[in-house]
N, C-alpha and C positions, 0 to 999 in steps of 0.2 A: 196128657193133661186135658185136652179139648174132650176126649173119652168119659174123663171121669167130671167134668160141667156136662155133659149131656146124661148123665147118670142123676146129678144134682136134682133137687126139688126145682123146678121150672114155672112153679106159681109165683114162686119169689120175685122171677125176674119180671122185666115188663115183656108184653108180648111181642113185640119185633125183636127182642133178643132170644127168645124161646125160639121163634121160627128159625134166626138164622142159624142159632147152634143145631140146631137138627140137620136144617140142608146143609148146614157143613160138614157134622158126621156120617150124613149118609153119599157126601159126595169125598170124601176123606180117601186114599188107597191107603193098603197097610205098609206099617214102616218097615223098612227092609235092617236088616238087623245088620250092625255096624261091623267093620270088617277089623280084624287086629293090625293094627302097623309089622308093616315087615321091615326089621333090621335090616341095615345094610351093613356089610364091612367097612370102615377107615382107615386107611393107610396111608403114610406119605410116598412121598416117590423114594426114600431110602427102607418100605414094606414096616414102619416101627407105626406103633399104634398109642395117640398119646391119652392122659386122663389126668383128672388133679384129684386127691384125695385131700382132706381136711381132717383134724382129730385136737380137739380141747384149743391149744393156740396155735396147733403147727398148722403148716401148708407143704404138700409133696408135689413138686413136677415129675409123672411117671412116663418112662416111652418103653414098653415093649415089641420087642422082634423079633424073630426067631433064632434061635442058637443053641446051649449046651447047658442052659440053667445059671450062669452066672448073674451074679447081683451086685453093683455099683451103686452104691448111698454115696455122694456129693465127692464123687471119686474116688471114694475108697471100698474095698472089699466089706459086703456087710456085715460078716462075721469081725470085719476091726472095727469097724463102725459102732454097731453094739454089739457090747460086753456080754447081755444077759439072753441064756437062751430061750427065756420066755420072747425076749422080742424078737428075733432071728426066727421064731414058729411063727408068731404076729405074721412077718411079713412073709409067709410060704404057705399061709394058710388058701389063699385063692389058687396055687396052683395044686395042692393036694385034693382041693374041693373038684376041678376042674379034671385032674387025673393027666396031668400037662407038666410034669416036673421038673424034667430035665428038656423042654422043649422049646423053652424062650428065654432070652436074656432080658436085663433089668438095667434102666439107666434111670436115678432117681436122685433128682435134687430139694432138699427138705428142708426148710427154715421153721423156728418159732419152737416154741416150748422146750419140753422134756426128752426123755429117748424114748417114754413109752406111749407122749403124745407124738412122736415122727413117727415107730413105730404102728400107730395105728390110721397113722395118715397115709407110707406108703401101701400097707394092706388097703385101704378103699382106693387108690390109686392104681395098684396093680389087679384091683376084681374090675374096676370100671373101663380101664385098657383094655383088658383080658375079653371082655365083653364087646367092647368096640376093633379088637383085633378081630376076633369072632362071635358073631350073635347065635350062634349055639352055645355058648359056654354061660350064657346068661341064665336057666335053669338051675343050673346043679351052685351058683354060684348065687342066687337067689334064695334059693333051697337052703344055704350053708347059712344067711340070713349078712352075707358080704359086702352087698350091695345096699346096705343102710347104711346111711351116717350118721354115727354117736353125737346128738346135739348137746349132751353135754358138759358143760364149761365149768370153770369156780365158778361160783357164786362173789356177788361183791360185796366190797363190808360195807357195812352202815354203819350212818351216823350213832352217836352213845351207846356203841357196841364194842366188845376187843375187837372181837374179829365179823364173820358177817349175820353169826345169830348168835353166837356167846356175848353174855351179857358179864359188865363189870361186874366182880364180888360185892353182893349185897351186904351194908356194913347198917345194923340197928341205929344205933345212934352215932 
C-alpha cells in the first residue's frame, strides 16, 4: 500500500507528507512473503480424531479412529440407521475421496432434521476429522470439494404468503 502512495501524484499532498512517504519508501525492506500454516495432527489420548459437521438443521458429533471401516450413527449400524443407499454413499464419500476405506471406524452422534440432512452432516463431519486425524488427507478431500459447508437451509415463509414465496390464489373480484 505505502508502495502504491508513493506512486500517487505527490503535488496533491502537502509537502512534509511528500517528503516523508518517500523516506519511508526508500528506507522500507522488502516484505518477506508469508509462510503457509502447517497442520498439525489431533488426537485424544484414546488416538480418535473428533470434528462437527452441520447440513440444513442437523448437527453431527464425529470421532474417527483407526479400525476395519465400521460405522456407528447414534449406535447403530449405519446401514440400519439409513434406509437409502443414496445416503450410506453421502456418508463414504470422504473416505473414497481420501482412498482410506476400510482404514478407520466411525462413532457419530446426529441430531435435527431429516436422514438426508444427518446424512450430509456426518459426511462434513467425517472429511473434517479425516482431515484433523491427518493433515495430508486434506487435499484430495478439498479437491472432492468435502470440506465445504452447504449453507443452505429452508427458506422462511412470510407474512401474506402460503408458504415462503407462493403467493395466495389471485381471485378478480
Amino acid at each position: 500500500m505505502i508502495a502504491r502512495l508513493g506512486r500517487s501524484a505527490l503535488r496533491v499532498r502537502p509537502r512534509d507528507v511528500a517528503v516523508a512517504a518517500r523516506t519511508r519508501l526508500s528506507s522500507a525492506a522488502p516484505a518477506a512473503a508469508p509462510q503457509p500454516l502447517a497442520r498439525e495432527a489431533v488426537r485424544d489420548e484414546l488416538g480418535r480424531a473428533y470434528a462437527t459437521g452441520r447440513r440444513k438443521s442437523s448437527s453431527a458429533r464425529v470421532w474417527v479412529f483407526p479400525g476395519d471401516g465400521r460405522v456407528r450413527v447414534n449406535g447403530r449400524n449405519m446401514v440400519e440407521y439409513f434406509k437409502r443407499a443414496t445416503h450410506v454413499d453421502e456418508v463414504i464419500k470422504p473416505f473414497l475421496a481420501t482412498k482410506t476405506a476400510c482404514a478407520f471406524d466411525v462413532r457419530a452422534t446426529v441430531a435435527g432434521g431429516g436422514l438426508s440432512g444427518q446424512a450430509g452432516a456426518i459426511r462434513l463431519g467425517v472429511a473434517r476429522a479425516l482431515q484433523v486425524y491427518d493433515p495430508n488427507h486434506r487435499p484430495a478431500l478439498k479437491a472432492a470439494g468435502l470440506l465445504t459447508r452447504d449453507a443452505r437451509v429452508v427458506e422462511r415463509k412470510k407474512p401474506g404468503r402460503k408458504k415462503a414465496r407462493k403467493a395466495f390464489q389471485w381471485v378478480k373480484r
